[in-house]
N, C-alpha and C positions, 0 to 999 in steps of 0.2 A: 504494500500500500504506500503511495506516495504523503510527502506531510512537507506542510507549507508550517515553516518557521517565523511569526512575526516577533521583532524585539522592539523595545519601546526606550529610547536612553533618555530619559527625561533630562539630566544633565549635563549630556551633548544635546541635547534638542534635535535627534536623530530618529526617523523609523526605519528598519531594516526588514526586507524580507527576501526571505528563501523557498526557492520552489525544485532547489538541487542542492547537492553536498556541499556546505560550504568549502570542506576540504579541496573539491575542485577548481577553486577559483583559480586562475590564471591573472587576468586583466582587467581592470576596472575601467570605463569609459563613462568621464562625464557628462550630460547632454548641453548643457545648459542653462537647466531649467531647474537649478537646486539638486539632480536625481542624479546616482552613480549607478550604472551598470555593472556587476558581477559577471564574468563571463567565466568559461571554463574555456581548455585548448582548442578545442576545435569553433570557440565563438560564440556558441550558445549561449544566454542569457539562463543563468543559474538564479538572480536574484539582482536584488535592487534597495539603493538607502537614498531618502529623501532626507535632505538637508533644510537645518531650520524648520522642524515639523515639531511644535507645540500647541498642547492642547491645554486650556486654562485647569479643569482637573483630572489631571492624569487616573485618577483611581477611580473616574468613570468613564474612562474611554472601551469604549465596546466598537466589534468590528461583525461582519456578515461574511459569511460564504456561501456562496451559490454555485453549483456545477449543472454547466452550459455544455447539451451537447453527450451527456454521458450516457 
């Protein structure tokens, strides 16, 4: 079974997600737009951290998943 990792670093003001090993990571790519791309070797996007993501309080931040397509 696949398992999507989200981290929340309230004191970097960071969100992090993984939808592959992070062990695999290779290369990061910035977009521009505050958001680092995780890649593995072959390029693939393994995951992604949003820069400056704060929520006023963190110990109610809730999230949804939806599977599209399965």
């Amino acid at each position: 079974m696949e398992q999507v990792k989200v981290f929340y670093d309230r004191a970097g003001n960071t969100l992090t997600v993984w939808f592959g090993d992070p062990q695999d990571e290779y290369i990061c790519e910035e977009t521009g737009d505050e958001v680092i791309l995780m890649k593995d070797r072959t390029g693939r996007v393994i995951g992604f951290e949003k820069l400056n993501f704060a929520v006023p309080a963190p110990e109610q931040l809730r999230f949804a998943i939806e599977a599209v397509g399965v």
